[in-house]
C-alpha positions, 0 to 999 in steps of 0.5 A: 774667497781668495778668488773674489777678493782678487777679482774686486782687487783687479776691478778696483784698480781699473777703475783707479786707473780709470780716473787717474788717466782721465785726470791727467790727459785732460790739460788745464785751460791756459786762458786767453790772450789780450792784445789791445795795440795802436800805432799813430803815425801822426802823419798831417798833424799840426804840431807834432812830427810824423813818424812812419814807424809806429802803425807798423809796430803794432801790426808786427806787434800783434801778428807776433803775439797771435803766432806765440798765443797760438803756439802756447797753446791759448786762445787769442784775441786780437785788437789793431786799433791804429786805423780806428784810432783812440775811440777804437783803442778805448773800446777794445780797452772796454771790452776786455774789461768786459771779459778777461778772467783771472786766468787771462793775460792781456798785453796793451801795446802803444807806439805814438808820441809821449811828453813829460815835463820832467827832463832830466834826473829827480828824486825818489820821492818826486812823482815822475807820472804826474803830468806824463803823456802820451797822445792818441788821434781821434776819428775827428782829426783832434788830438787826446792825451792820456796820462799814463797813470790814468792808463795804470789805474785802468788797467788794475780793473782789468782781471788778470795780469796785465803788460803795458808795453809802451814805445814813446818818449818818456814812457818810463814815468810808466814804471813807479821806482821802488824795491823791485825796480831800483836803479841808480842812475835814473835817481838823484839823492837815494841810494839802494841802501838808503832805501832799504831803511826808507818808510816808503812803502813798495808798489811793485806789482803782482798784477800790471807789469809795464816794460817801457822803451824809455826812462821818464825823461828821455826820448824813444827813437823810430826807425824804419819800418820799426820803431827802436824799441819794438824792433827788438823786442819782436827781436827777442820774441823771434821775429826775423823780418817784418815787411811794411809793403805786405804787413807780413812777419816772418819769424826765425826758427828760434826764439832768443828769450825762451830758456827752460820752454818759458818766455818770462819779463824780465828776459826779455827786459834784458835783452832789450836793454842790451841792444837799444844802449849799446852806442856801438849798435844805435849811435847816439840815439840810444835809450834805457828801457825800463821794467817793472815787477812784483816780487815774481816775474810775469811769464808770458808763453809757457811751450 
């Protein structure tokens, strides 16, 4: 009987062992990433200044983002819409829709011109989104403006989570102010205190996150072959050089937002935020690029 019994017992623990190895080598999906990005240029438009930087930030843009998808080990589907233009931008848009899961991250790109009627600092309680633009050619060479907050409540349809990154003019009307997001010098009148006992309920996000080059009333500046912002938030995700002759990136063998083998929001915020205004690295063309989040930071790449 001793003998059976220890047989059984061997038996019963390989096929424990079995499972368990099976269970464990089998990796769980890390879901597909979407990229939606446009550059515009503006080049022969009437009315609006040409810029040579922006069709270049979402082409670096893009190949960062598919090098890093790849490297963490997701899938990655990419759209580059500047030579299609806003009917391309809004059918990728459309199509992502369409198809992202709840275990998708898509990051929507977008470097062109932005306006606001607000220019300088307002209340807290003023709605700093409510005639926010940003603007997109279209195939028949006329011009669309997109509200921003038209691009927000869009992007609440989409499932999963989403990061608008946005490198034009007065693109922090994108980050609504609230408990998260608070910063005193883009206010007048509320102080962090005040706000703690205000009845204003928090918007912040578990679910679109943008980072956004600028505040609500200030400008972005391009550069050459790009665009401030961009420059050195690809800089952040280790871009070394990109080449505006081949449209190739070449990346550093490190990347200086990954701690722990993550690469999270707000480091990258951070990084951001220390170079575009700092005056001895940008001159007088420095900007604020403003953040927004939920009571927990998005993770972009896990390694």
């Amino acid at each position: 009987m001793k003998k059976i019994a220890l047989v059984l017992s061997v038996i019963l623990t390989a096929c424990l062992l079995l499972v368990s190895c099976e269970l464990v080598t089998e990796k769980p999906s890390k879901g597909t990433l979407y990229v939606v990005a446009i550059g515009d240029n503006f080049v022969n438009q009437p009315g609006f200044n040409p810029i040579t930087s922006c069709e270049n930030d979402a082409d670096a843009l893009c190949q960062v983002f598919d090098y890093l998808g790849k490297k963490a080990g997701m899938e990655t589907v990419i759209y580059n819409c500047s030579a299609g233009r806003f009917e391309a931008f809004e059918a990728a848009l459309e199509e992502v829709r369409s198809r992202a899961t709840d275990n998708d991250l898509t990051v929507i790109f977008v470097s062109t011109h932005g306006s606001n009627t607000i220019k300088e600092t307002v209340s807290y309680s003023t709605e700093t989104d409510a005639k926010a633009l940003f603007y997109l050619e279209k195939t028949d060479e006329s011009v669309m403006g997109v509200y921003d907050a038209g691009l927000k409540n869009y992007c609440s349809y989409i499932k999963g989570k989403i990061l608008i990154l946005a490198d034009f003019c007065f693109s922090g009307s994108l980050v609504a102010q609230d408990y998260f997001t608070y910063n005193s010098a883009n206010y007048s009148g509320a102080s962090a205190l005040s706000l703690l006992f205000d009845g204003t309920p928090a918007t912040g996000s578990n679910k679109v996150f943008a980072l956004s080059a600028s505040t609500y009333y200030e400008y972005s500046w391009a550069s050459n072959p790009l665009s401030t912002y961009t420059k050195y938030l690809l800089k952040g995700l280790g871009l070394e050089n990109y080449d505006p002759f081949t449209k190739q990136i070449t990346m550093s063998s490190g990347i200086p937002v990954l701690h722990g083998g993550r690469i999270i929001l707000s480091d990258l915020y951070k990084y951001i935020y220390a170079r575009s205004t700092n005056s001895s690295i940008e001159g007088s063309h420095t900007q604020t690029p403003q953040m927004n989040t939920g009571a927990n930071d998005l993770i972009l790449f896990s390694f």
